[in-house]
N, C-alpha and C positions, 0 to 999 in steps of 0.2 A: 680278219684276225689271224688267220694263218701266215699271210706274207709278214703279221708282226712277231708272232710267235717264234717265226721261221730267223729273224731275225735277231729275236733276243736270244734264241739258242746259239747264233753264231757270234754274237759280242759278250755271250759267258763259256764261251769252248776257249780253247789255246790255241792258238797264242794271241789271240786279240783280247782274251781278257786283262792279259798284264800292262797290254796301254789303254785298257780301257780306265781301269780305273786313275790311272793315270791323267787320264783327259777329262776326269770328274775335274781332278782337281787344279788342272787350266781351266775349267769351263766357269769354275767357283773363282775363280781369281782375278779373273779378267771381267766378273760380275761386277766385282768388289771394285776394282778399277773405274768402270762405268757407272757408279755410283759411287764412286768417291771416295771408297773406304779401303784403299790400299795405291800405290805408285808402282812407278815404273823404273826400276834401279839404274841407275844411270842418265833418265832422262828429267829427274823433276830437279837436279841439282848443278849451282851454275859450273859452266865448265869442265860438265862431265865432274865434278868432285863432289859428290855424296857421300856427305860425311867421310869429313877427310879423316883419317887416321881412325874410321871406326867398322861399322857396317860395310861399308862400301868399298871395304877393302878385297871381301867375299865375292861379292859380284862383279870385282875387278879381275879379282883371281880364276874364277867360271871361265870370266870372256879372253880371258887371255889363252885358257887353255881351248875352248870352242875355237876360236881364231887359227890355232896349229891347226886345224880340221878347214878351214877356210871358211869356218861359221861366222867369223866377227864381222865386226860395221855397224850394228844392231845391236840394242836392248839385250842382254841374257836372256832376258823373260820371252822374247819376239822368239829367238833364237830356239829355247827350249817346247814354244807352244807349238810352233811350226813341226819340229820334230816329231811331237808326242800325236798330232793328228792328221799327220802322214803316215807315221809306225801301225797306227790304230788302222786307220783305211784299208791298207794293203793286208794287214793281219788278218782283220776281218773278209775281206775279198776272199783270200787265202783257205780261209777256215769255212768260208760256205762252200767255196768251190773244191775243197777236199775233203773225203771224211776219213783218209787212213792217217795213223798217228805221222808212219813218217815222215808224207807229203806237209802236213800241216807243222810239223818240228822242223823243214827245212825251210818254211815260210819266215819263220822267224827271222832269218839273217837275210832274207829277202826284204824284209819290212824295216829292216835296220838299214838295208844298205839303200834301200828306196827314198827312207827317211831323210838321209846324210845328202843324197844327190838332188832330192826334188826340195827340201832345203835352199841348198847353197843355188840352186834356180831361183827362188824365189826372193832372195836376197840380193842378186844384186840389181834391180830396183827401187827395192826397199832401202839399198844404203846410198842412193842417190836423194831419198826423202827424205834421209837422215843427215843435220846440219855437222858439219866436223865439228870434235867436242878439242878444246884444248885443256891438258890436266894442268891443275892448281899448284904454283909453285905455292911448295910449304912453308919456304922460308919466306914469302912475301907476308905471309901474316905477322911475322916478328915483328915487333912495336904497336900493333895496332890494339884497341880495345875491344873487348869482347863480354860478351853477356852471358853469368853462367847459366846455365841449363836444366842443370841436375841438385835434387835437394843440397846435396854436398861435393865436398871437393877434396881427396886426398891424396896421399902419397901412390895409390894406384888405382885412383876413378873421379870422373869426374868427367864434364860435358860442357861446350860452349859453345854460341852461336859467336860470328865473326863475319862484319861485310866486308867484301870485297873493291878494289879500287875503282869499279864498275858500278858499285852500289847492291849488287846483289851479294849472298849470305849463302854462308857455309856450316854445317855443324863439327865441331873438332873436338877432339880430346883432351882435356888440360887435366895439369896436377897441382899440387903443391901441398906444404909439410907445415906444421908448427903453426904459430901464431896468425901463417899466412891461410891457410888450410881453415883455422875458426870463424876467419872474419868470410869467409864466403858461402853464398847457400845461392837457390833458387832467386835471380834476378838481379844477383849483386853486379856491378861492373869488376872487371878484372883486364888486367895489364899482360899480354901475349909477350912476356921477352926473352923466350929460348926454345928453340925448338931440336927435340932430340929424336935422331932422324933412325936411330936404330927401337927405340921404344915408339914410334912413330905417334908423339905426345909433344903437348905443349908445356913448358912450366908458366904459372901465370901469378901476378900477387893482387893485391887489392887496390883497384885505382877509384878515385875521386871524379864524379862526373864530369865529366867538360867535352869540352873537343875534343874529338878524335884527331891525337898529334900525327897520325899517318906512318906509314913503314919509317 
């Protein structure tokens, strides 16, 4: 009981408690993964495009800024788990093995800079595991039909899935205004024919089931 006690006193000291609690909530997330009740950004969606022009914009934006650090190749999520329970490890190390404030306040940038390096180690294997994603030209969805998503559809919201010339599926962003806007709700078909590349949106109007006429 002592070597635990000994221990929970050094993953509630500083600085390992700031990744610790951090590591909760990788530990809860990668739960939820393993049971089915959350993804992996960037990886459950074809071509690398998760949800095009929406969510996935966010965790495009993460990896691209981790990647300046030579973190990319990998999942965000891979990227930030890695980080946060290498940070914790050496924090904690750090904090048993010191008990004056300053040694353990200079731990920190040690556990930061341990993080970044034993990181970008361990990644590149891991992006040998990892298939090249190629990203989703936008404008290939022009003309194709789509299924809206979201109860409604308007001049600034509105959701639809769209398969790809592969067969696989995308989630996107469409709009649309007036008459065309009433006729749509949850499961209607709609017509993908413009795509506005600065509101990173589709306009879309109401199409009539059939075949999918193609790009």
């Amino acid at each position: 009981m002592e070597g635990f006690h000994g221990f929970l006193d050094a993953a509630l000291a500083f600085p390992a408690v700031l990744f610790g609690f951090a590591l909760v909530v990788v530990a809860v997330y990668w739960c939820a993964v393993l049971l089915g009740g959350a993804v992996i950004p960037g990886a459950e969606a074809p071509h690398g495009g998760e949800g095009v022009g929406s969510g996935g914009s966010g965790a495009h934006g993460a990896g691209t800024g981790l990647a300046a650090f030579g973190l990319g190749g990998v999942p965000v999520t891979v990227v930030l788990s890695l980080l946060t329970a290498i940070a914790w490890f050496v924090s904690l190390a750090g904090t048993a093995l010191f008990a004056g404030a300053l040694p353990r306040l200079l731990t920190l940038p040690c556990a930061l800079a341990a993080a970044w390096w034993g990181t970008r180690l361990l990644l590149r294997p891991l992006r040998r595991l990892t298939p090249a994603e190629e990203d989703i030209a936008r404008s290939d969805f022009t003309g194709r039909v789509c299924t809206i998503r979201t109860g409604r559809v308007g001049p600034g919201f509105g959701q639809a899935e769209v398969a790809a010339s592969d067969g696989s599926t995308a989630l996107v962003q469409v709009r649309a205004a007036g008459t065309d806007a009433a006729r749509l709700m949850a499961g209607s078909t709609a017509l993908l024919y413009h795509y506005d590349a600065e509101g990173e949106f589709f306009h879309v109007a109401p199409f009539d089931p059939g075949p999918d006429p193609g790009p």
